[in-house]
N, CA, C and O of each residue as an XYZ file, in Angstrom:
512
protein
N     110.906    114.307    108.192
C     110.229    113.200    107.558
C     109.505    112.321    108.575
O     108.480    111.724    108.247
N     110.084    112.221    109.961
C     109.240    111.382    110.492
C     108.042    111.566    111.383
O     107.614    110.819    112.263
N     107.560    112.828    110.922
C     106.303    113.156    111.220
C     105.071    112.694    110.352
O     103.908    112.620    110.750
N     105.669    112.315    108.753
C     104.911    111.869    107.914
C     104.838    110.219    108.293
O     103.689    109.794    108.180
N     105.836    109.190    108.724
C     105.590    108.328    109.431
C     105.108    107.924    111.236
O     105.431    106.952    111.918
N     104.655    108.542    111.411
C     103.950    108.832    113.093
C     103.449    107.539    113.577
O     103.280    107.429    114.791
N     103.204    106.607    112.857
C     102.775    105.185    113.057
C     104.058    104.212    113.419
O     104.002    103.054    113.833
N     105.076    104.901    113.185
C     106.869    104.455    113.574
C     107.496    104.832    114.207
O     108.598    105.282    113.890
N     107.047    104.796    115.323
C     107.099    105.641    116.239
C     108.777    105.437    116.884
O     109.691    106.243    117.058
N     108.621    103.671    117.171
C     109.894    103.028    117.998
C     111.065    103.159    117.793
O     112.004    102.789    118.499
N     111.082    104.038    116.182
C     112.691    103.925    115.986
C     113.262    105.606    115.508
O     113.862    106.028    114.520
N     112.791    106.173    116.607
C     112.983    107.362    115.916
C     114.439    107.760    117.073
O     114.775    108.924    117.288
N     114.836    107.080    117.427
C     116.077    107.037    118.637
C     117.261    106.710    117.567
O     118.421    107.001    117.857
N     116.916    106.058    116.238
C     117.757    105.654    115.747
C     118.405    106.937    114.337
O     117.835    107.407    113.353
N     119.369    107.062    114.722
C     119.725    108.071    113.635
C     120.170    108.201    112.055
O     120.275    109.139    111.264
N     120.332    107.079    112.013
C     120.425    106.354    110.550
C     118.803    106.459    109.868
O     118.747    106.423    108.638
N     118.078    106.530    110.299
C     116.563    106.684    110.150
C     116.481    108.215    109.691
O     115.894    108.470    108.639
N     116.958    109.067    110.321
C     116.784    110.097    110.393
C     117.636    110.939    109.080
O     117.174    111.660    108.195
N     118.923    110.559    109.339
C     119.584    110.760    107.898
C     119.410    110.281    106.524
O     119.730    110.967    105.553
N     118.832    108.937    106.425
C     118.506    108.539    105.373
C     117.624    107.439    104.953
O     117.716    107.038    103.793
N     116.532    106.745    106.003
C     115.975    106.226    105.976
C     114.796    106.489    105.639
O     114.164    105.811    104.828
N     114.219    107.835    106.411
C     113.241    108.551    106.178
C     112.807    108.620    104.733
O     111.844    108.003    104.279
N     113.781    109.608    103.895
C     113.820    110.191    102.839
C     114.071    109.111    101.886
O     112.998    108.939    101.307
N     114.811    108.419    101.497
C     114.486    106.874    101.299
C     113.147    106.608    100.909
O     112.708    106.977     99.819
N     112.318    105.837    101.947
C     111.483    105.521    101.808
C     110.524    106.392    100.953
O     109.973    105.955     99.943
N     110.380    107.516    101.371
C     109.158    108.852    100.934
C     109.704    108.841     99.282
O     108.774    108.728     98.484
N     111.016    108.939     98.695
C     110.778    108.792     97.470
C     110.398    107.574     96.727
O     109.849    107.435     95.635
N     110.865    106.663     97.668
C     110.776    105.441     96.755
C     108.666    105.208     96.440
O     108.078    104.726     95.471
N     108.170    105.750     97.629
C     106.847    105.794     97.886
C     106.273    106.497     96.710
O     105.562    105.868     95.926
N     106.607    108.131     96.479
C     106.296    108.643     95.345
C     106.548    108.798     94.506
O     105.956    109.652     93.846
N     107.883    107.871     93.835
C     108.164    107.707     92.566
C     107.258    106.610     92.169
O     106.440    106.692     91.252
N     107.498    105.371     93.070
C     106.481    103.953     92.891
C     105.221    104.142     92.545
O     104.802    103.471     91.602
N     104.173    105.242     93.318
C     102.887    105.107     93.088
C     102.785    105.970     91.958
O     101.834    105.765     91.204
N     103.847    107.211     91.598
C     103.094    107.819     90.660
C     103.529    107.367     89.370
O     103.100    107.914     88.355
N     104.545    106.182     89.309
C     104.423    105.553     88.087
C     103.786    104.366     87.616
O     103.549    103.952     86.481
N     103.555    103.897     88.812
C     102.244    103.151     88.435
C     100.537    103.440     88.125
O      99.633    102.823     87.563
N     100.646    104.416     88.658
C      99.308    105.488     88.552
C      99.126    105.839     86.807
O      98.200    105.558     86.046
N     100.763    106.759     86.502
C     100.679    106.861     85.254
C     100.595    105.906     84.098
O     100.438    106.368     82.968
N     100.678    104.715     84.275
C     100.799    103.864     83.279
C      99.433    103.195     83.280
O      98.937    102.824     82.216
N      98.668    102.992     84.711
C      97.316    102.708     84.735
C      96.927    103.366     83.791
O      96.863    102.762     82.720
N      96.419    105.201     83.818
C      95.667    105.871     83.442
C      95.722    106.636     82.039
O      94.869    106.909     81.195
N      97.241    106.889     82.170
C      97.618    107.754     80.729
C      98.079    106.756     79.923
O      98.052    107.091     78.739
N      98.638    105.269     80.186
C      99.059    104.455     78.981
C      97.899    103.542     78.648
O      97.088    103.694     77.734
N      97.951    102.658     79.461
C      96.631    101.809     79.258
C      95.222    102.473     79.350
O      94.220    101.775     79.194
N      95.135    103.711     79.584
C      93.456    104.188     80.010
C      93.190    104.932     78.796
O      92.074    105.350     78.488
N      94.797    105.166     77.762
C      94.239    105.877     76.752
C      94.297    104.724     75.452
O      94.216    105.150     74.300
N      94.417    103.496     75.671
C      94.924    102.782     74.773
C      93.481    101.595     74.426
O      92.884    101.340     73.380
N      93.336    101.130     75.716
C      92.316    100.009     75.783
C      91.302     99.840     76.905
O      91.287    100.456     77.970
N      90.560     99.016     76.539
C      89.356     99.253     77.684
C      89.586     98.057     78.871
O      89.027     97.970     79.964
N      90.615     97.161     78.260
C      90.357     95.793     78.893
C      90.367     95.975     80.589
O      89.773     95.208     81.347
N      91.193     97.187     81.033
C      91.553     97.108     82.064
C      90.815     98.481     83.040
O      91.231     99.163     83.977
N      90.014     98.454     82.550
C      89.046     99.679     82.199
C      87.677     99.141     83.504
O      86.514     99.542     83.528
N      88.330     98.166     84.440
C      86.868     97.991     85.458
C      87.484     98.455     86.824
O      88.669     98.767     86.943
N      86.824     98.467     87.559
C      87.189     98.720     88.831
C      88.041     97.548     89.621
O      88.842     97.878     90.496
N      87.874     96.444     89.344
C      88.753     95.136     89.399
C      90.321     95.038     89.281
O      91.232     94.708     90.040
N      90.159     95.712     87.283
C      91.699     95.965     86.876
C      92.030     97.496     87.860
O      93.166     97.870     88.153
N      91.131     97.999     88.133
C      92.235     99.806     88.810
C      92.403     98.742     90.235
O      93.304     99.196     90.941
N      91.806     97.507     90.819
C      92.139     97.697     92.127
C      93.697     96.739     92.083
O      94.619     97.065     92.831
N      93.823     95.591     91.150
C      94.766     94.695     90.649
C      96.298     95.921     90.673
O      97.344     95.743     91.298
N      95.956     97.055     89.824
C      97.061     98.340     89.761
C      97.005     98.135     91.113
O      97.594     97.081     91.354
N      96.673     98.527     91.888
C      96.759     99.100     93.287
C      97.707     98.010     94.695
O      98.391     98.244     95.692
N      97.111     96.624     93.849
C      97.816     95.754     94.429
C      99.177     95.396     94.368
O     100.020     95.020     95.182
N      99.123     95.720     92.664
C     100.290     95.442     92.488
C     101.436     96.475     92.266
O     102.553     96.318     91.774
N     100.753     97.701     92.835
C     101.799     98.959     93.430
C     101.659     98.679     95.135
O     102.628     99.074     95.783
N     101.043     98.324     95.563
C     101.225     98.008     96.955
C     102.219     96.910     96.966
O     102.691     96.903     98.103
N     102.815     95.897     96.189
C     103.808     95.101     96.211
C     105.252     95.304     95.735
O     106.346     94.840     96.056
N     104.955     95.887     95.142
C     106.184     97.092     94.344
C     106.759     98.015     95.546
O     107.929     98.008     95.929
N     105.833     98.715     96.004
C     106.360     99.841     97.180
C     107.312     98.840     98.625
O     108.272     99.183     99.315
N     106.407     97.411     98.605
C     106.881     96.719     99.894
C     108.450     95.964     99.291
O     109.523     95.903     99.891
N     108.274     95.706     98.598
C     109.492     95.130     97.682
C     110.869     96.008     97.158
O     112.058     95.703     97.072
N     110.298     96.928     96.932
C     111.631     98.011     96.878
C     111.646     98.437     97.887
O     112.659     99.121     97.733
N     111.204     98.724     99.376
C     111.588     99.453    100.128
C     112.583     98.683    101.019
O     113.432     99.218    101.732
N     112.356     97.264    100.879
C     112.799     95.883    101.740
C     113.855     96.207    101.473
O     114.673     96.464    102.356
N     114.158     96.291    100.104
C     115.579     95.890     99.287
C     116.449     97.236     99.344
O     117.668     97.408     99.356
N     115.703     97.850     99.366
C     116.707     99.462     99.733
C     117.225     99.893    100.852
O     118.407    100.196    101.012
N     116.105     99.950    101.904
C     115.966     99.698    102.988
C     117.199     98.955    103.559
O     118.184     99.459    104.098
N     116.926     97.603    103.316
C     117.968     96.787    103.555
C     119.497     96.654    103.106
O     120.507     96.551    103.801
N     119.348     96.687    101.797
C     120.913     96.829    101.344
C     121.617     97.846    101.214
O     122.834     97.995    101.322
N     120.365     98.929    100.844
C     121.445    100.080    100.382
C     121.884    101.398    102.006
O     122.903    102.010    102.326
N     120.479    101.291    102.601
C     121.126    102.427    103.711
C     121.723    101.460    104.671
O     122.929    101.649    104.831
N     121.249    100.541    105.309
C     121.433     99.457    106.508
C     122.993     99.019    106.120
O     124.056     99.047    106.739
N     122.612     98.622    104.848
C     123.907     97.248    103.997
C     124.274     96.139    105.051
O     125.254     95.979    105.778
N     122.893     95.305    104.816
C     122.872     94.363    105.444
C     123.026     93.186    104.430
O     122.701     93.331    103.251
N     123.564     91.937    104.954
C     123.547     90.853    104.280
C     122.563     89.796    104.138
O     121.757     89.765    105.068
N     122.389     88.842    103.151
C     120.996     88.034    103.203
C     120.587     87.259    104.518
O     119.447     86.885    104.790
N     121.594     87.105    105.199
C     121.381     86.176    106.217
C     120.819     87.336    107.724
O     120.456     86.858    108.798
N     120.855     88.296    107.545
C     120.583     89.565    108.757
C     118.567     89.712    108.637
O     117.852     89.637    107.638
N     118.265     89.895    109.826
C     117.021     90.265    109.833
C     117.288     91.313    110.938
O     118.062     91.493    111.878
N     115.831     92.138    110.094
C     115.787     93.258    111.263
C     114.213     93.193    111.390
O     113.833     93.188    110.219
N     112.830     93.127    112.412
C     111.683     93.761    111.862
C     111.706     94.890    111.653
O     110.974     95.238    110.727
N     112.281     95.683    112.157
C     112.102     97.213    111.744
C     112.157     97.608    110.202
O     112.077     98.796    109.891
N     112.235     97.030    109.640
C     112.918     97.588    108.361
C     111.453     96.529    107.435
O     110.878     97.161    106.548
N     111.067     95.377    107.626
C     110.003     94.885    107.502
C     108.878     96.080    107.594
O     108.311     96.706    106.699
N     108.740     96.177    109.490
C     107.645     97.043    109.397
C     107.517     98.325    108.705
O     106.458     98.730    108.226
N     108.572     98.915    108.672
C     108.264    100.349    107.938
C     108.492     99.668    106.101
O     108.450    100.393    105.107
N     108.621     98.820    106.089
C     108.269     98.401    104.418
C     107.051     98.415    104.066
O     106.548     98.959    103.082
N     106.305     97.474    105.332
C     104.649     97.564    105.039
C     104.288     98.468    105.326
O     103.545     98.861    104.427
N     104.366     99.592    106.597
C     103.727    100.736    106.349
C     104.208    101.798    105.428
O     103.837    102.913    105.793
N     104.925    101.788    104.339
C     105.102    102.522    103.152
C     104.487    101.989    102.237
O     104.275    102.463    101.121
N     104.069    100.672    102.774
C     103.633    100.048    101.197
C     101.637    100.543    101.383
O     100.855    100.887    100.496
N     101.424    100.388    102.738
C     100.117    101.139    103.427
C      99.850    102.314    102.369
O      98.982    102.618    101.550
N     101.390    102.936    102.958
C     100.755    104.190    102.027
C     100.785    104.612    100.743
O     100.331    105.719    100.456
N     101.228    103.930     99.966
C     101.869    103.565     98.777
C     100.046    103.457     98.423
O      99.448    104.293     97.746
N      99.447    102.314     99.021
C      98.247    102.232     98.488
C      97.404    103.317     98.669
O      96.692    103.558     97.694
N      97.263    104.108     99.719
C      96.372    105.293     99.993
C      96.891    106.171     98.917
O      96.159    106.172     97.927
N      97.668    106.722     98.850
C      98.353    107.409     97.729
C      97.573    107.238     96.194
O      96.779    108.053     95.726
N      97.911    106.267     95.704
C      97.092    105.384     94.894
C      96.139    105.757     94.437
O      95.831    106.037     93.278
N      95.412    105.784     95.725
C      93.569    106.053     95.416
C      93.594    107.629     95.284
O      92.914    108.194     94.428
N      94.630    108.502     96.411
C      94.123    110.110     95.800
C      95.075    109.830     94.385
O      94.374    110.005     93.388
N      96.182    109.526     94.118
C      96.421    110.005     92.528
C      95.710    109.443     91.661
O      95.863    109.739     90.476
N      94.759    108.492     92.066
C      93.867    108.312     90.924
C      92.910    109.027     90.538
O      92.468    109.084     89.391
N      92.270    110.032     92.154
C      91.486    110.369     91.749
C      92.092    111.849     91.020
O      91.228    112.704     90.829
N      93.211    112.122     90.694
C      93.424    113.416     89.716
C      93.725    112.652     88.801
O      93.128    113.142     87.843
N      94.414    111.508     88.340
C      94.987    111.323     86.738
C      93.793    110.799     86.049
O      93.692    111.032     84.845
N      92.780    110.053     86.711
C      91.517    109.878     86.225
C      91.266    110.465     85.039
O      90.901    109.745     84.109
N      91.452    112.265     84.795
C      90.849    112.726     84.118
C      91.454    112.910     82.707
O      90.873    113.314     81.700
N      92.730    112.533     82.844
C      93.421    112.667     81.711
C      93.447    111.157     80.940
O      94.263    110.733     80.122
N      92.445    110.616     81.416
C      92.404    109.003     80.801
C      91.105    109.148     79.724
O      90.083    109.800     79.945
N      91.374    108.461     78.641
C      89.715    108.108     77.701
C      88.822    107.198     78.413
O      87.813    107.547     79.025
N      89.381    105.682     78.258
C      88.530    104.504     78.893
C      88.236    104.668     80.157
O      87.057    104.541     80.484
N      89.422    105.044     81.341
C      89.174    104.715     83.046
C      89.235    106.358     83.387
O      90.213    106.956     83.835
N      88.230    106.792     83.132
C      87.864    108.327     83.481
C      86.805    108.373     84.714
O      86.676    109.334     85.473
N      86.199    107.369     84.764
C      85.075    106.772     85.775
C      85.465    106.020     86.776
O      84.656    105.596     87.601
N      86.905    105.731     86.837
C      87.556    104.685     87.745
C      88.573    105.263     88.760
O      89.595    105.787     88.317
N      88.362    105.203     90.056
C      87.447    104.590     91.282
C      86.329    104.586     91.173
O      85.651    103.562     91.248
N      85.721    106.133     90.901
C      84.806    106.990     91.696
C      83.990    107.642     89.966
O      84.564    107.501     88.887
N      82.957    108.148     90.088
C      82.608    108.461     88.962
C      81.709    110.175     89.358
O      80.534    110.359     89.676
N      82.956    111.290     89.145
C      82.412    112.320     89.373
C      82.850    113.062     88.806
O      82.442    114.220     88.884
């Protein structure tokens, strides 16, 4: 797994990372984006137009980029670490935001496949 994070570099000494930090993160990454993806495109894209601009797909995007940083904090943190509220680590920060990085890149390629299974946002990102 931590070849797919290569931008994290500093903590790959650490072995708790390796057993379950990694893998951790990577699902929480592709369960997060592809259910937010799906509810963009196949619930609301077959339902209504309101959200149907490039504005509302980028708002999705934001607010799966906050989702990915927010559960990874909290998982991250409590469940492999089991740290208490008063403990800081950055490490566990930084690889929150860079999952949440990719959480958003992600995003944009699963949009561009569920796109097509949408009525209203069939044109949204990209229109091809």
């Amino acid at each position: 797994m931590e070849f797919f994070y290569f931008l994290f570099e500093d903590l790959n000494h650490w072995d708790i990372w390796d057993q379950k930090g990694y893998s951790t993160g990577l699902i929480i990454l592709f369960a997060t984006t592809i259910l937010v993806t799906v509810f963009y495109y196949l619930l609301l894209g077959r339902k209504t137009m309101r959200f149907s601009t490039l504005g509302g797909w980028f708002v999705f995007g934001l607010s799966n980029f906050l989702l990915v940083f927010i559960i990874t904090l909290f998982a991250q943190g409590f469940g492999v670490f089991e740290l208490a509220f008063g403990d800081f680590f950055y490490e566990i920060w930084i690889f929150s935001l860079l999952n949440a990085i990719y959480g958003f890149v992600l995003y944009i390629f699963a949009s561009l496949f569920f796109k097509r299974f949408s009525i209203f946002s069939k044109f949204i990102p990209v229109k091809f």
